[in-house]
N, C-alpha and C positions, 0 to 999 in steps of 0.2 A: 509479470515482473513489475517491480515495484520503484520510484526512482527514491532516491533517499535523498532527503534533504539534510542540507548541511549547509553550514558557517564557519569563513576564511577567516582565522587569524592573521593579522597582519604587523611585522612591526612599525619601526619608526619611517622606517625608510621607504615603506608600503610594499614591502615584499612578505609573500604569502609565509608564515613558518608552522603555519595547525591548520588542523580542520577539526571542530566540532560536529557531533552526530548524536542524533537520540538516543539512550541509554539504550531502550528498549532496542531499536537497531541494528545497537552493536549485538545484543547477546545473540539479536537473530539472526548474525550475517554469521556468530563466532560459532553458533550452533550446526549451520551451515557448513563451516569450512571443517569442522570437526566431523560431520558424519561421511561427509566428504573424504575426507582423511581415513576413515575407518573402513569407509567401503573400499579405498583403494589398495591397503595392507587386507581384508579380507581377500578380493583378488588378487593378490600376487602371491597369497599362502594357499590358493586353491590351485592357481596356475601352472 
């Protein structure tokens, strides 16, 4: 596993309101939660 880096947004007040992440990272966490998601409706139309 991999750690992802990332970058806090902060506003004025110095409180956190984003986080920045490498493009790339995003598709491959998004790719992630989607197969994810698919294998779990595959098992419960098997189940």
């Amino acid at each position: 596993m991999s750690l992802i880096k990332k970058k806090y947004i902060f506003n004025k007040q110095h409180n956190k309101i984003a986080v920045q992440i490498l493009v790339d990272t995003f598709k491959q966490n998004d790719e992630i939660l989607e197969n994810y998601a698919l294998i779990q409706l595959m098992d419960e139309k098997q189940g």
